[in-house]
N, C-alpha and C positions, 0 to 999 in steps of 0.2 A: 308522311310526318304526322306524330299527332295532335290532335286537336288540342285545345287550351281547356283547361274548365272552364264552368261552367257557375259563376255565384249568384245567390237572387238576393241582395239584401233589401230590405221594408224600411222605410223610416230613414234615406240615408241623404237625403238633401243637406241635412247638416247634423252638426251635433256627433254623436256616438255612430252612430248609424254612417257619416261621409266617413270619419276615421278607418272607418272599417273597410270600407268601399276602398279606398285607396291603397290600404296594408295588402287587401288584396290583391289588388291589381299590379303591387310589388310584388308579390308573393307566384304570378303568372296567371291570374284569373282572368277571362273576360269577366265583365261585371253586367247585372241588369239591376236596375234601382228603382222603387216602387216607394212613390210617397205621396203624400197630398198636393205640394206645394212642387215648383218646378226645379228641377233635381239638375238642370244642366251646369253647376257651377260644379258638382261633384262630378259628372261626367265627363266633364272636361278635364279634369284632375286625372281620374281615371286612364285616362287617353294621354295624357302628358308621359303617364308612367309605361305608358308604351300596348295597353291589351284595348280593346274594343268594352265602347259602353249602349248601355240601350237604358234611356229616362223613359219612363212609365209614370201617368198620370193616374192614379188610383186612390183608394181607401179599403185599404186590409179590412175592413170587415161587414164590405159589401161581398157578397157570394159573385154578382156579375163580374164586378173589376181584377179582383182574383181568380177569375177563367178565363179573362181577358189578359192578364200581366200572364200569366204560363202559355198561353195561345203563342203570345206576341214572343214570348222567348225561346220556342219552342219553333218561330218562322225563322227567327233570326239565325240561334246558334243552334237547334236541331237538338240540344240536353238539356241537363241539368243536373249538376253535381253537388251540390251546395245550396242549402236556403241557411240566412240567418232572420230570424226572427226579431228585429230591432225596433220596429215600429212601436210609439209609446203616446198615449197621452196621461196627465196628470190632471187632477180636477181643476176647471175653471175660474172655483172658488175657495179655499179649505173650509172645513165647514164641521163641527162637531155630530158624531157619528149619531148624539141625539136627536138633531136637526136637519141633517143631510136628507137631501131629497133625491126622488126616482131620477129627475132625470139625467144626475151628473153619474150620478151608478151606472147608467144605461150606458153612457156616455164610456165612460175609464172602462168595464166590465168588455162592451164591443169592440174597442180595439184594440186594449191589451193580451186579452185573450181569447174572445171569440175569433176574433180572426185570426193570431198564429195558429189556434189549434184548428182549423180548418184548410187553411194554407197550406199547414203540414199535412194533413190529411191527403189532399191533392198530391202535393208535390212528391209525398212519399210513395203515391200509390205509379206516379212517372215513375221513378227512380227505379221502383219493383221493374216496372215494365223493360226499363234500360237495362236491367240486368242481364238479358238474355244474350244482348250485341255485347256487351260489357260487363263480361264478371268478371275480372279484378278491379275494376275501375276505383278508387276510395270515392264513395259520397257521404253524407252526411246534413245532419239539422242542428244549428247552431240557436238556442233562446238566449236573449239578455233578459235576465229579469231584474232585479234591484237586491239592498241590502233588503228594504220591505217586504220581500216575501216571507220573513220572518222578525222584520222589527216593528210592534205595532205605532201606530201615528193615528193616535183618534181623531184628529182633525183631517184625514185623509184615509178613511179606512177604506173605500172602495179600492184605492191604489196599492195599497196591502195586501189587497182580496185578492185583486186582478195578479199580483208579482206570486205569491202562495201559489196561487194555480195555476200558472206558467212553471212552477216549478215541480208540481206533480205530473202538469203535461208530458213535459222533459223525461220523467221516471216513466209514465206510460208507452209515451212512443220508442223511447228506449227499450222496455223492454218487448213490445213487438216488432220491433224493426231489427234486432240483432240476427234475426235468423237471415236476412239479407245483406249480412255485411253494412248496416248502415248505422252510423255511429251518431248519437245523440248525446248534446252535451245543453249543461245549464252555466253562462257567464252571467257572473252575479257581481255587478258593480256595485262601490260605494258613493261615497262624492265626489262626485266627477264634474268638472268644469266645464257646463257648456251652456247654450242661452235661457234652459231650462229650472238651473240653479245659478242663474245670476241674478235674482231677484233676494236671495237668501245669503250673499257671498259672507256680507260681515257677519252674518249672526256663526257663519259655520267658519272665518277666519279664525275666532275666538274659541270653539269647542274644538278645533284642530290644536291650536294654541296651549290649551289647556289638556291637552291630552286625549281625544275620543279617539284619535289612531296613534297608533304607535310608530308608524312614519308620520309624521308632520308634515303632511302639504295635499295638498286639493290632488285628486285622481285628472288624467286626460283621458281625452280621447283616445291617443295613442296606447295606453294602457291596456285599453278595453280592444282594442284593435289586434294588437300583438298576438294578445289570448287567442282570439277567435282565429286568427290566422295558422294558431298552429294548430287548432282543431280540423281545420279545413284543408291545410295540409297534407295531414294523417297522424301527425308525429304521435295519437294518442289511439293507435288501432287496436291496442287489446284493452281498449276502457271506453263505458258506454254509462250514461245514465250522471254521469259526474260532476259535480258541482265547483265549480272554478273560482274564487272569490277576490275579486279586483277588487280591493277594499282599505287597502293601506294598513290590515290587521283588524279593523271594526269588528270582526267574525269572536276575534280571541275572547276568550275571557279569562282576566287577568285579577288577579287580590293583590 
């Protein structure tokens, strides 16, 4: 019989990142979950939905805990078919792009992107290697980046900077990794409700209200879930590099 995939999501203890972990493990994945913070409330979830979980205690954009999270998933389940790239932070402070200082740069910069794009770097060069026992197998690399990779926010530019370059990443590894069958995609959320944007709810109840999407209501997690599920899937094999926009229309532009 065959074996189940295989998914690594980053960042999934709650928020965007549990949603996803669980759509998955609807969807027939075992799941592995790498976050800062202790992840067993997702994994439990996980395991409710009936596939096998493995909580990883790490920081995406340490090089050690990211050859330890693929060691450790590689004792367990022996693959890897799936990374999504989820793990996120947002400045500690917002801070006008006049006055921002190095360290909060350093800070958004190394985990938004230093680390998926090294993680992926790893993980894809596994994947290459899986090919040989498994060339039809679908694998793939899933990024979330935000609507900021292209809507500027001068009081958070380093978080602009950091989603911008996750979303060239995306087009990069895309386009070297097609010759091995592995599909790369970019989900790009807009506002989406989770403890990240609860501190902003009413100011963005009111530009929902007033019209900034053209659906009217706050994005979930579930949104951003669904997306990634059918990447991971396959259902999207002859497209690579593509940009997905959970956004409730934000994208459009409309007179």
């Amino acid at each position: 019989m065959a074996k189940p995939p295989v998914a690594l999501v980053t960042g999934a203890a709650r928020g965007i990142g549990a949603g996803i972990a669980v759509e998955l493990a609807r969807s027939g994945c075992n799941l592995a979950i790498l976050d800062l913070i202790d992840a067993g409330e997702t994994a439990a979830a996980v395991e409710a939905a009936g596939p096998e979980a493995l909580a990883i205690t790490g920081d995406v954009s340490i090089a050690a805990d990211r050859t330890r999270a693929l060691s450790q998933i590689d004792k367990t389940f022996g693959r890897l078919d799936a990374l999504v790239n989820n793990a996120g932070v947002a400045p500690k402070a917002r801070a006008d792009i006049l006055e921002a200082g190095e360290e909060s740069y350093d800070l958004v910069m190394n985990v938004n992107l230093k680390g998926p794009y090294f993680l992926t770097q790893a993980a894809a060069n596994w994947m290459i290697r899986q090919r040989s026992r498994r060339p039809d197998d679908w694998m793939c690399i899933v990024n979330i980046s935000s609507m900021s990779a292209y809507t500027a926010s001068p009081s958070r530019g380093q978080y602009c900077i950091s989603k911008a370059g996750v979303s060239m990443a995306t087009k990069l590894y895309a386009a070297r990794l097609g010759e091995y069958g592995i599909g790369v995609y970019e989900i790009r959320p807009g506002i989406i409700a989770t403890d990240m944007t609860a501190a902003v709810k009413d100011e963005y109840d009111k530009l929902i209200a007033d019209g900034l999407t053209p659906i009217k209501r706050w994005g979930l997690p579930e949104d951003v879930a669904r997306a990634v599920a059918s990447c991971v899937r396959g259902d999207l094999k002859f497209s690579t590099g593509e940009v997905i926009n959970i956004d409730g229309g934000f994208h459009l532009r409309i007179l």
